[in-house]
LUMVO-955927 format. One record per atom (N, C-alpha, C): residue number from 1; residue in three letters; chain; atom name; x, y, z. Coordinates in steps of 0.001 Angstrom, whole numbers, plus 500000, padded with zeros to 6 digits. Layout:
// LUMVO-955927
+-----+--------+--------+-------+--------+--------+--------+
! num ! residu ! chaine ! atome !   east !  north !     up !
+-----+--------+--------+-------+--------+--------+--------+
! NUM !    ALA !      A !    CA !      X !      Y !      Z !
...
+-----+--------+--------+-------+--------+--------+--------+
***
This chain:
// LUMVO-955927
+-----+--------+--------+-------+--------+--------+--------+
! num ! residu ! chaine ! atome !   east !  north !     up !
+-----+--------+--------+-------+--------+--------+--------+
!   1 !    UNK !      A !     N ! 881909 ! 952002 ! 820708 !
!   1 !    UNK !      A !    CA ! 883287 ! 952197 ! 821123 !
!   1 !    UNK !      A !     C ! 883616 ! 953678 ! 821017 !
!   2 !    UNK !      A !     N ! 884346 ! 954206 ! 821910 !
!   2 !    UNK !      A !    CA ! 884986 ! 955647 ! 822012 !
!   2 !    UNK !      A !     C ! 886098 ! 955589 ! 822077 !
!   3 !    UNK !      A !     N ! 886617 ! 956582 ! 821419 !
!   3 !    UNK !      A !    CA ! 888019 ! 957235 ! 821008 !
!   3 !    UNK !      A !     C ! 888636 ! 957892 ! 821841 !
!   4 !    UNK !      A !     N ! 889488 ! 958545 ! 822840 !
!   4 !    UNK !      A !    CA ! 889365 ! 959532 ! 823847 !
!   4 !    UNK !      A !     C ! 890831 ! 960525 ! 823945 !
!   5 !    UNK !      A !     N ! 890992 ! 961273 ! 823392 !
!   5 !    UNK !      A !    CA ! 892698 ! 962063 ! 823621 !
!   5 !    UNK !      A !     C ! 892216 ! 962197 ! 824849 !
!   6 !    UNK !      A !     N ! 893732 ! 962095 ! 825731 !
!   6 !    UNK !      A !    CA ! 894053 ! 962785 ! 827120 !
!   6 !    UNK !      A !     C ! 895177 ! 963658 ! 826704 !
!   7 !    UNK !      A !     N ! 895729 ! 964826 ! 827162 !
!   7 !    UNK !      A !    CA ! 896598 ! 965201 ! 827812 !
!   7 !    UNK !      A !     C ! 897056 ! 965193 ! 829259 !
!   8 !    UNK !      A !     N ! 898337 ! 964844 ! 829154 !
!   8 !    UNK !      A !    CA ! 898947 ! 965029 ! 830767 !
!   8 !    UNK !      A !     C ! 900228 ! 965583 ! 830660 !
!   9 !    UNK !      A !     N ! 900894 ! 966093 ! 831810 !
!   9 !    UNK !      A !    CA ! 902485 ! 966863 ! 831990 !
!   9 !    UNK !      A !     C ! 903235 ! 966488 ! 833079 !
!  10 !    UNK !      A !     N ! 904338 ! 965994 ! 832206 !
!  10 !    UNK !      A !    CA ! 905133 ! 965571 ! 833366 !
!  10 !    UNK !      A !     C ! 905594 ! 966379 ! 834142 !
!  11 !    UNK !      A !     N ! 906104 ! 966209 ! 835372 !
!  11 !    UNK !      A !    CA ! 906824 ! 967218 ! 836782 !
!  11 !    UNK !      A !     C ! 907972 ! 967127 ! 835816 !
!  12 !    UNK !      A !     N ! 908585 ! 968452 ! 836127 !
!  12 !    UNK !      A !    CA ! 909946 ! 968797 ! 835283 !
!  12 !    UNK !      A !     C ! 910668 ! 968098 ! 836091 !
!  13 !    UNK !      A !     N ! 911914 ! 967018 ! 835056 !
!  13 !    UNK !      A !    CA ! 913084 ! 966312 ! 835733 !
!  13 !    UNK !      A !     C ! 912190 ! 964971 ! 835965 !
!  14 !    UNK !      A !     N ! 911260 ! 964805 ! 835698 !
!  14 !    UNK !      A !    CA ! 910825 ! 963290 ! 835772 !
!  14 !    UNK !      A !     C ! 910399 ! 962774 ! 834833 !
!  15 !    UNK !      A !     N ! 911102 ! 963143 ! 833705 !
!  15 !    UNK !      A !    CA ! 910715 ! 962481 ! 832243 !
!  15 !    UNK !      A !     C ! 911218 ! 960806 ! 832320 !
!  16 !    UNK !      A !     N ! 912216 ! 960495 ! 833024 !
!  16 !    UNK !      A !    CA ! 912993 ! 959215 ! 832892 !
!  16 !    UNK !      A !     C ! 912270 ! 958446 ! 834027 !
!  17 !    UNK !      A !     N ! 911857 ! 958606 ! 834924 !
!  17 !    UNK !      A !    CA ! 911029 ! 958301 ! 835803 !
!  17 !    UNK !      A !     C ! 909481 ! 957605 ! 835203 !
!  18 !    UNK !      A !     N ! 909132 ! 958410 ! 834611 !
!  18 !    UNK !      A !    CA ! 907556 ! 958352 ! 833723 !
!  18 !    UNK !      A !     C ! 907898 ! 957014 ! 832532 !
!  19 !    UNK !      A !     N ! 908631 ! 957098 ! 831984 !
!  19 !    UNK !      A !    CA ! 909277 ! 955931 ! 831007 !
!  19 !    UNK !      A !     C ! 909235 ! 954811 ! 831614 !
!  20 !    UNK !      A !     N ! 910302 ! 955353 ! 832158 !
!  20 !    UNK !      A !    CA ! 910552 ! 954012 ! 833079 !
!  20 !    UNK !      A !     C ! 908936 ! 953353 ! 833917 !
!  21 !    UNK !      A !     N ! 908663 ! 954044 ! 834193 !
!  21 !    UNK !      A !    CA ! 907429 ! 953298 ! 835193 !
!  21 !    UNK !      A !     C ! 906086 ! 952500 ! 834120 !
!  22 !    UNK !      A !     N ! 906355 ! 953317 ! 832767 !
!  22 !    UNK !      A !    CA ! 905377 ! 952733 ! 831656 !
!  22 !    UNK !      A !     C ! 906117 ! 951204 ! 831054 !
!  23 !    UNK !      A !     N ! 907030 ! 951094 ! 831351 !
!  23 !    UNK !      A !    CA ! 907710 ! 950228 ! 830440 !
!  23 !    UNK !      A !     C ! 907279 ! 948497 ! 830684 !
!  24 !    UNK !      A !     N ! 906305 ! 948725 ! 831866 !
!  24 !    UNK !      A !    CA ! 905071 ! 947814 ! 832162 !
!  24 !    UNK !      A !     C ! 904555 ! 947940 ! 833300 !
!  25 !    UNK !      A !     N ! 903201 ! 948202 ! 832948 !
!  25 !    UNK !      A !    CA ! 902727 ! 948343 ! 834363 !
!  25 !    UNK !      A !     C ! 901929 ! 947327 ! 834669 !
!  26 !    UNK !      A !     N ! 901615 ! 947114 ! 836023 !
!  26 !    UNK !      A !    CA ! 901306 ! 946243 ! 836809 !
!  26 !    UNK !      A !     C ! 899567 ! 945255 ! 835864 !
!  27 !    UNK !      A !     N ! 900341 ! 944395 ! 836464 !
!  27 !    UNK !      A !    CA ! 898994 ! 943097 ! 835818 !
!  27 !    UNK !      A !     C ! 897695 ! 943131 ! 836437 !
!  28 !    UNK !      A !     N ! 898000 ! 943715 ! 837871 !
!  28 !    UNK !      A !    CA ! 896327 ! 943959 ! 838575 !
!  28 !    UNK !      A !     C ! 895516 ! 945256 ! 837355 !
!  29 !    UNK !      A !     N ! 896602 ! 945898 ! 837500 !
!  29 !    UNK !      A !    CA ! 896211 ! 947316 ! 836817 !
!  29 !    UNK !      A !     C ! 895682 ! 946924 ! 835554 !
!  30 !    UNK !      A !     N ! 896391 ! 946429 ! 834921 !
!  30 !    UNK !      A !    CA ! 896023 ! 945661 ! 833071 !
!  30 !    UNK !      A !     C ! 894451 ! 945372 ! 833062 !
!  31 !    UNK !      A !     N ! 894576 ! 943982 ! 834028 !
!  31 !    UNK !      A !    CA ! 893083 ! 943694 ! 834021 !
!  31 !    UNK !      A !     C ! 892154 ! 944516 ! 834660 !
!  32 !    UNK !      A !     N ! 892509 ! 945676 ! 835382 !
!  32 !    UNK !      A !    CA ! 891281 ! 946316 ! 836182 !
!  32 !    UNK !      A !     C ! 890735 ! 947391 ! 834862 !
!  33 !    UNK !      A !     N ! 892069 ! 948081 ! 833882 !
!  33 !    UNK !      A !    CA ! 891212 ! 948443 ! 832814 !
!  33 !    UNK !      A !     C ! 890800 ! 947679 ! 832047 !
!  34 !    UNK !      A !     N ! 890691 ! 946578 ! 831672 !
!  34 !    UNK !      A !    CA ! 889755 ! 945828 ! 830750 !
!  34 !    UNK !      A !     C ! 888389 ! 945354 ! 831030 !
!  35 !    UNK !      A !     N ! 888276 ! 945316 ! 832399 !
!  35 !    UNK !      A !    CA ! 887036 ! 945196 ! 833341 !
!  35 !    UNK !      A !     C ! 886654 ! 945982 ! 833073 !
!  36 !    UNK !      A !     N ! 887213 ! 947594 ! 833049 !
!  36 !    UNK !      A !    CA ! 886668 ! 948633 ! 833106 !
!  36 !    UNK !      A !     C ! 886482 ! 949201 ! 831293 !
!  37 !    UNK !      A !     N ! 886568 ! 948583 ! 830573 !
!  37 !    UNK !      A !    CA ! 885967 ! 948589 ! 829188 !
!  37 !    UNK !      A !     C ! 886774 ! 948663 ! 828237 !
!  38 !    UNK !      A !     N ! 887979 ! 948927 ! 828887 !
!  38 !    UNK !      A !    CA ! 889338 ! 949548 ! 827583 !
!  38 !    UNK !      A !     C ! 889934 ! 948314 ! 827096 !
!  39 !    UNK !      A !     N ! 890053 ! 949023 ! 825799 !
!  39 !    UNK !      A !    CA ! 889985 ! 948142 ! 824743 !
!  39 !    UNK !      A !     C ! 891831 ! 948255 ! 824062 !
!  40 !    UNK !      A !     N ! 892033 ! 949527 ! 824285 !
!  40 !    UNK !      A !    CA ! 893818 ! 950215 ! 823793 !
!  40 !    UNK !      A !     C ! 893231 ! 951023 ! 824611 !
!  41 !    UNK !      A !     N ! 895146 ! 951327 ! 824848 !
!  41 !    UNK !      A !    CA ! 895447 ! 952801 ! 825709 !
!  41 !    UNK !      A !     C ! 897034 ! 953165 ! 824829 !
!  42 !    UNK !      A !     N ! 897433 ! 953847 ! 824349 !
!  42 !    UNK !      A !    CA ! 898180 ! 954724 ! 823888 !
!  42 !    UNK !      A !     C ! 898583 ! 955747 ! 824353 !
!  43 !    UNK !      A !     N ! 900321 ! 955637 ! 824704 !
!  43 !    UNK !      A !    CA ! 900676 ! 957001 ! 825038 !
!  43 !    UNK !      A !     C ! 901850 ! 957459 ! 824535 !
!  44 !    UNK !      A !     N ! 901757 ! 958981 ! 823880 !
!  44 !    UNK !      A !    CA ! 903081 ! 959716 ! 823190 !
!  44 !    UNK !      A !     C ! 903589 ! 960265 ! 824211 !
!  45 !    UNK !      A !     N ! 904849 ! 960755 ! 824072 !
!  45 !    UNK !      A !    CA ! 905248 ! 961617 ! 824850 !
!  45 !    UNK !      A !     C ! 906307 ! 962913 ! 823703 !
!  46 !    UNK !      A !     N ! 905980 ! 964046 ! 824240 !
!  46 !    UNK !      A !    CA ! 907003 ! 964918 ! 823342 !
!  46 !    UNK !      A !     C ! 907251 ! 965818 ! 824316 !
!  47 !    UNK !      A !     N ! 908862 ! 965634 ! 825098 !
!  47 !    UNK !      A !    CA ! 909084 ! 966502 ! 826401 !
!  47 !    UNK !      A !     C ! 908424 ! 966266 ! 827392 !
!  48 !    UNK !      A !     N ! 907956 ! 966792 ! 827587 !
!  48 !    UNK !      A !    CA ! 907303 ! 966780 ! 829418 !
!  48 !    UNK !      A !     C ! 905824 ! 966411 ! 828560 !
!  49 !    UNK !      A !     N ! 905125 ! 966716 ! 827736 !
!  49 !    UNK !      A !    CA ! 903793 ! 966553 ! 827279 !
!  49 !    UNK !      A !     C ! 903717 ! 965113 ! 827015 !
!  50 !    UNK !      A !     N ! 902108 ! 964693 ! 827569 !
!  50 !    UNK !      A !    CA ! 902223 ! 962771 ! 827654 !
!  50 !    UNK !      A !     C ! 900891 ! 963421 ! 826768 !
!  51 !    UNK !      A !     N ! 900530 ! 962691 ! 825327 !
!  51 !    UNK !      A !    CA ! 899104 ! 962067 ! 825125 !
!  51 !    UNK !      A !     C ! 898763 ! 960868 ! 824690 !
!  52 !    UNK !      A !     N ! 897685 ! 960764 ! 825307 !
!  52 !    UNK !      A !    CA ! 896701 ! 959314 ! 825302 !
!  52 !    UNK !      A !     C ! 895884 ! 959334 ! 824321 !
!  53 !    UNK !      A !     N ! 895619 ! 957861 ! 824023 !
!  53 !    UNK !      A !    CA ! 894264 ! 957496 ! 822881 !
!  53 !    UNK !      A !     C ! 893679 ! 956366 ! 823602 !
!  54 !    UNK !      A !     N ! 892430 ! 956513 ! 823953 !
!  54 !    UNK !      A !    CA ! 892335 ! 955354 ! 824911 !
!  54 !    UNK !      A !     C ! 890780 ! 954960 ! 823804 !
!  55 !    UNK !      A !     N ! 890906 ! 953662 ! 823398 !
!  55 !    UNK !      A !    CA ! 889966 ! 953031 ! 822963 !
!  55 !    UNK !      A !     C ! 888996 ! 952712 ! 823623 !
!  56 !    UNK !      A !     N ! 888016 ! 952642 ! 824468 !
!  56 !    UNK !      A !    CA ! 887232 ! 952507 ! 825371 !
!  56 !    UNK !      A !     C ! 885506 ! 951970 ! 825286 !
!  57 !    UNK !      A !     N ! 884907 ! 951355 ! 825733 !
!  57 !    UNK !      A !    CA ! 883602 ! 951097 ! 825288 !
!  57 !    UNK !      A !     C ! 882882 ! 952058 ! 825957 !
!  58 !    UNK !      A !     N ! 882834 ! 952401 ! 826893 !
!  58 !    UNK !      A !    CA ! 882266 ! 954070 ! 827637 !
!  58 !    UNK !      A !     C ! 883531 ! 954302 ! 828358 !
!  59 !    UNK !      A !     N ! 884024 ! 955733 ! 827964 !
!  59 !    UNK !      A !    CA ! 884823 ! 956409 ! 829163 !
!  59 !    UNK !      A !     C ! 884165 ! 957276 ! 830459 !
!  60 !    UNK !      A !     N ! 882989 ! 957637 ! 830203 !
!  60 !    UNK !      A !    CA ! 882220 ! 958005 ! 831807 !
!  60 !    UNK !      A !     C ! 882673 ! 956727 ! 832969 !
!  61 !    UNK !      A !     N ! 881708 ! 955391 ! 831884 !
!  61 !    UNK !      A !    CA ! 881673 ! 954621 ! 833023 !
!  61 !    UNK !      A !     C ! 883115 ! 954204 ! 833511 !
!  62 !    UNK !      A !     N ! 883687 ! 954129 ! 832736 !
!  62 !    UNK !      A !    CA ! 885292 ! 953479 ! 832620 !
!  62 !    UNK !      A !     C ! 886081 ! 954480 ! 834103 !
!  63 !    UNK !      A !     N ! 885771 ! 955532 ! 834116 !
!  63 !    UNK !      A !    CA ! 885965 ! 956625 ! 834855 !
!  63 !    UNK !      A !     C ! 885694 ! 956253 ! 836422 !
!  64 !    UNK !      A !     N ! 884198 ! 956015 ! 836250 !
!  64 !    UNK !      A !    CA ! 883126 ! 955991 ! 837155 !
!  64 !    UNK !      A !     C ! 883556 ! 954725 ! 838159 !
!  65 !    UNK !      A !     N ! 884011 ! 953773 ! 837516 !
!  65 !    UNK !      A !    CA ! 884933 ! 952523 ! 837779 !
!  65 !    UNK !      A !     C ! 886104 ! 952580 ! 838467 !
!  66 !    UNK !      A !     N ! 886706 ! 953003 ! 837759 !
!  66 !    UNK !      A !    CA ! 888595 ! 952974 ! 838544 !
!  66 !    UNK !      A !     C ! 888673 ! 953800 ! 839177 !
!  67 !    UNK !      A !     N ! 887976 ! 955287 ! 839436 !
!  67 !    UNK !      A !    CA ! 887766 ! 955892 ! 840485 !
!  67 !    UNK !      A !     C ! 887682 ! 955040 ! 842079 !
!  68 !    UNK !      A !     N ! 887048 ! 954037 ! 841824 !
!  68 !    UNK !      A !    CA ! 886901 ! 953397 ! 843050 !
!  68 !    UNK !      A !     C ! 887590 ! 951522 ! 843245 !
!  69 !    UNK !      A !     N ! 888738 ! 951604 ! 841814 !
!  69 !    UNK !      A !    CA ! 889580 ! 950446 ! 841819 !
!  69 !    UNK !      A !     C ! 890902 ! 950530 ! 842614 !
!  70 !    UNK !      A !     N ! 890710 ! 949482 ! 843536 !
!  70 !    UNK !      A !    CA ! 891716 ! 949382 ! 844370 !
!  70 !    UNK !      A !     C ! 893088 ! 949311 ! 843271 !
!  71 !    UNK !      A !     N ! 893526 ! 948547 ! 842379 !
!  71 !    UNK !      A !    CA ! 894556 ! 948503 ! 841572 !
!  71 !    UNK !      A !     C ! 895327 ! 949955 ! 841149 !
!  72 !    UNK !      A !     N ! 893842 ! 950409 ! 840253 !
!  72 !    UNK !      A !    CA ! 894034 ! 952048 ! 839805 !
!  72 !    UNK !      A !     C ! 894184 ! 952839 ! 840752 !
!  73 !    UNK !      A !     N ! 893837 ! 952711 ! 842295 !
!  73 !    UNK !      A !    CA ! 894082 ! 954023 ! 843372 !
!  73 !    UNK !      A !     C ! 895911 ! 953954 ! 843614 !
!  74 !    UNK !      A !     N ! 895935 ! 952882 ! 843363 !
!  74 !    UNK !      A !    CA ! 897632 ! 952295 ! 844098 !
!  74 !    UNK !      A !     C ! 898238 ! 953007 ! 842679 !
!  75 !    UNK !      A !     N ! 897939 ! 952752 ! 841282 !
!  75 !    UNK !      A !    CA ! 898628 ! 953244 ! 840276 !
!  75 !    UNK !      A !     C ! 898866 ! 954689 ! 840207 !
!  76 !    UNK !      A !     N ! 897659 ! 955394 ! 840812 !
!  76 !    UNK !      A !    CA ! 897393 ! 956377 ! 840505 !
!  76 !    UNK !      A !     C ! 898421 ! 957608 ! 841718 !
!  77 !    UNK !      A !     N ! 898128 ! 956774 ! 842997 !
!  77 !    UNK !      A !    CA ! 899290 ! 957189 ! 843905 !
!  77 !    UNK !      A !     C ! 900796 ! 957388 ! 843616 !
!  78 !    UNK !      A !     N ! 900887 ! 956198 ! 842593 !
!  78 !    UNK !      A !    CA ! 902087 ! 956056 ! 842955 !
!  78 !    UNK !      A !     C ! 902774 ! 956854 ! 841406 !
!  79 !    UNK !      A !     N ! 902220 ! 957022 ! 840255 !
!  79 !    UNK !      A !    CA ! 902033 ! 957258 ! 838434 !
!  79 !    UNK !      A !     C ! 902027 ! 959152 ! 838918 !
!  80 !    UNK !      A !     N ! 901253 ! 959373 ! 839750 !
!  80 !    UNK !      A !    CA ! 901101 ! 960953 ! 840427 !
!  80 !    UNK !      A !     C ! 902005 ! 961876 ! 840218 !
!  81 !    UNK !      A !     N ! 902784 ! 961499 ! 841131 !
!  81 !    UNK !      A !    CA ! 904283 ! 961667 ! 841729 !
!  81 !    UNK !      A !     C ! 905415 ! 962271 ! 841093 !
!  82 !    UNK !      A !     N ! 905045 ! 961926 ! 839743 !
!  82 !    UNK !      A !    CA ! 906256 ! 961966 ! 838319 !
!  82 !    UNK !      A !     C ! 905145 ! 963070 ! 837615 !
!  83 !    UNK !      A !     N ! 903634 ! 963808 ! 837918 !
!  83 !    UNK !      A !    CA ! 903362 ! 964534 ! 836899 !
!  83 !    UNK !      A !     C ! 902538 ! 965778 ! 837604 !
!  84 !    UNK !      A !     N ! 902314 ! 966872 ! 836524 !
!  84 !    UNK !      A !    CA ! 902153 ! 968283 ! 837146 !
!  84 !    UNK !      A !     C ! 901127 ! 968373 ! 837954 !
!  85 !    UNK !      A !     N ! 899375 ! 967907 ! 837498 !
!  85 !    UNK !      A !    CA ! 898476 ! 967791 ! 837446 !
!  85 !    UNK !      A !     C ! 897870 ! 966409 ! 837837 !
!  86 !    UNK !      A !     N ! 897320 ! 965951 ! 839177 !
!  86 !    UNK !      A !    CA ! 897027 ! 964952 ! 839729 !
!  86 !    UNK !      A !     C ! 895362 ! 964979 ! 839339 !
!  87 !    UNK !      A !     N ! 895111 ! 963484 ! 838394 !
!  87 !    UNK !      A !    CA ! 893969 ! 963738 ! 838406 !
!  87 !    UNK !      A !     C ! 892982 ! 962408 ! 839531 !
!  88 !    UNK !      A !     N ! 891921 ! 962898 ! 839950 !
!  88 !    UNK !      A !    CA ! 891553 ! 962578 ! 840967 !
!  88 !    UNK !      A !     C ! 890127 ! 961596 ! 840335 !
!  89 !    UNK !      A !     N ! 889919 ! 961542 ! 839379 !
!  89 !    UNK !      A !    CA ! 889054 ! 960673 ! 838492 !
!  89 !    UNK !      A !     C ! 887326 ! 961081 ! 839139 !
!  90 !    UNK !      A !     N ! 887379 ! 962510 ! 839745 !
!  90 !    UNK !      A !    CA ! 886168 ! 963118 ! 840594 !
!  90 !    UNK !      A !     C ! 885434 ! 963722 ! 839353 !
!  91 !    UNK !      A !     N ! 886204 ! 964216 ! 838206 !
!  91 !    UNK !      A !    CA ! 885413 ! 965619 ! 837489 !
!  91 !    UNK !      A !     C ! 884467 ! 964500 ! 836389 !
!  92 !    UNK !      A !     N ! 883976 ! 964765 ! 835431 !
!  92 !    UNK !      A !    CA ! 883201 ! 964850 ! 834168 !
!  92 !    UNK !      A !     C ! 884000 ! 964872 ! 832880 !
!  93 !    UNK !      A !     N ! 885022 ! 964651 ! 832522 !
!  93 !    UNK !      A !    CA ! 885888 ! 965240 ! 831395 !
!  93 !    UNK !      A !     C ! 885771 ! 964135 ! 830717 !
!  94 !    UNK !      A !     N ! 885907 ! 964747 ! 829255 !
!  94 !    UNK !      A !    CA ! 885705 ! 963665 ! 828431 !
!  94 !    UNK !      A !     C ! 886823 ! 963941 ! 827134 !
!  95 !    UNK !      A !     N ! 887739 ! 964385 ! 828187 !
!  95 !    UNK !      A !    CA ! 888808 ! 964257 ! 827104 !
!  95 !    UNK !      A !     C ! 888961 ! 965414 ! 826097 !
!  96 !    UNK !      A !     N ! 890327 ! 965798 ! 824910 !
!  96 !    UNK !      A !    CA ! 890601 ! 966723 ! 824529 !
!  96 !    UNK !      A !     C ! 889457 ! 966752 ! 823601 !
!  97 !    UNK !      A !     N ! 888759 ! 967891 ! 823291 !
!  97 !    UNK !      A !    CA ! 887778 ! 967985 ! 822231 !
!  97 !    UNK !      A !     C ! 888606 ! 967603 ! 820850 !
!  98 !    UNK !      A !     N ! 887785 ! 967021 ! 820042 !
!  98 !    UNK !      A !    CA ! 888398 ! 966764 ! 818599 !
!  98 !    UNK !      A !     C ! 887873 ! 967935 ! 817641 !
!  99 !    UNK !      A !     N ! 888756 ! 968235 ! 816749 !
!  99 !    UNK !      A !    CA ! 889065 ! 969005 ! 815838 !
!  99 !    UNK !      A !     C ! 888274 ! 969056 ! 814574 !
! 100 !    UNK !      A !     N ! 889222 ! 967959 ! 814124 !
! 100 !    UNK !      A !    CA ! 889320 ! 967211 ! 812755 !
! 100 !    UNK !      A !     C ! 889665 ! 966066 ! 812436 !
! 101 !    UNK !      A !     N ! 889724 ! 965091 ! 811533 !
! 101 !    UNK !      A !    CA ! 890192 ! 964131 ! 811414 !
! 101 !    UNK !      A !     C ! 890257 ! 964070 ! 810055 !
! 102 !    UNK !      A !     N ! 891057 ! 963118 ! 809374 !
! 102 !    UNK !      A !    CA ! 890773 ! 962080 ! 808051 !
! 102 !    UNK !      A !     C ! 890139 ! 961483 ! 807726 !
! 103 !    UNK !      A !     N ! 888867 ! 960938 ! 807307 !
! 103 !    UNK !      A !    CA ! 888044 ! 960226 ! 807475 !
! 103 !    UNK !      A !     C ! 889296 ! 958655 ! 806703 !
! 104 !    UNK !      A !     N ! 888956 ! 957652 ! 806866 !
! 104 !    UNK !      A !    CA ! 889606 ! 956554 ! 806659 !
! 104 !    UNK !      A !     C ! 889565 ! 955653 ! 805528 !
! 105 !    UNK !      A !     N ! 888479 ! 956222 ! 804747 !
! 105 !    UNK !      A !    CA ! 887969 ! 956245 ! 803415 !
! 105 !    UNK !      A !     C ! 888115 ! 957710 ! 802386 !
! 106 !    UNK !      A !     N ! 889135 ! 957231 ! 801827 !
! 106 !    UNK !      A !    CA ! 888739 ! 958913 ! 800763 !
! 106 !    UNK !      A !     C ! 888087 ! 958876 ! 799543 !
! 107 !    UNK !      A !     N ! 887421 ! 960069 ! 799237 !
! 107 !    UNK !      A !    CA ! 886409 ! 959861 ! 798078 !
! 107 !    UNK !      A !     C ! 886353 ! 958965 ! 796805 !
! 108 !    UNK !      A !     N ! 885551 ! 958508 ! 796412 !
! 108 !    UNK !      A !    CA ! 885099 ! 957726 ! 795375 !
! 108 !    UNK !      A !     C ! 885813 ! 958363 ! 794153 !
! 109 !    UNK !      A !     N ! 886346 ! 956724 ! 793828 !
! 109 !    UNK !      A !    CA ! 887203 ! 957650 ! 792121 !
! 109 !    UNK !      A !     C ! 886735 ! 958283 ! 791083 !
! 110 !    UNK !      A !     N ! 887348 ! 959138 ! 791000 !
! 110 !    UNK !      A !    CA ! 886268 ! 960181 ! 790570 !
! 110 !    UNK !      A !     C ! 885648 ! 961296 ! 790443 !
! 111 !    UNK !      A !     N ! 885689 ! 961123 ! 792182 !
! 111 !    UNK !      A !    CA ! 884850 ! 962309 ! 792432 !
! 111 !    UNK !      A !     C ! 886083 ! 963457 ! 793573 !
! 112 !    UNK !      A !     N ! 885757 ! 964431 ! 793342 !
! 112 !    UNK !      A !    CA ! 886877 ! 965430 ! 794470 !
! 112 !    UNK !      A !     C ! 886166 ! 965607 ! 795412 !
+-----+--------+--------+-------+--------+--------+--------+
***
């Protein structure tokens, strides 16, 4: 399983637009990412800045997939519209590089 930050940006003045259109999206769409491996999708928003956590069993292939899903082309047309940067699901990206994290276990009592 993979972990994946996205960033995306909304078109200025279409913050209420972008909400609104998340507040459920379409059931073809639902199941075409679960076909396509995703497991969660998560999205923040702070201002115009949208990020994602997309749980995924491969995001290449997951990619490689809805690139050519009729559901996701219609989402993607229409999800576009409201943001700066249209992505075209053509490139290689694998998402925001990670940093750092917490690990989810902290050290043994005891030990620093």
């Amino acid at each position: 399983m993979e972990r994946i930050a996205l960033h995306t940006r909304i078109a200025e003045g279409h913050e209420a637009d972008y909400d609104r259109e998340h507040a459920r999206i379409p059931d073809e769409l639902d199941a075409s990412l679960r076909r396509a491996g995703v497991h969660a999708w998560r999205i923040w928003r702070d201002g115009r800045d949208i990020f994602h956590v997309v749980e995924v069993e491969d995001y290449s292939a997951m990619r490689r997939m809805l690139a050519e899903d009729p559901a996701n082309l219609r989402w993607q047309e229409h999800i576009n519209q409201f943001l700066e940067v249209v992505d075209d699901y053509g490139g290689e990206d694998s998402g925001i590089r990670p940093v750092w994290s917490l690990p989810s276990q902290g050290p043994a009592a005891g030990q620093a």
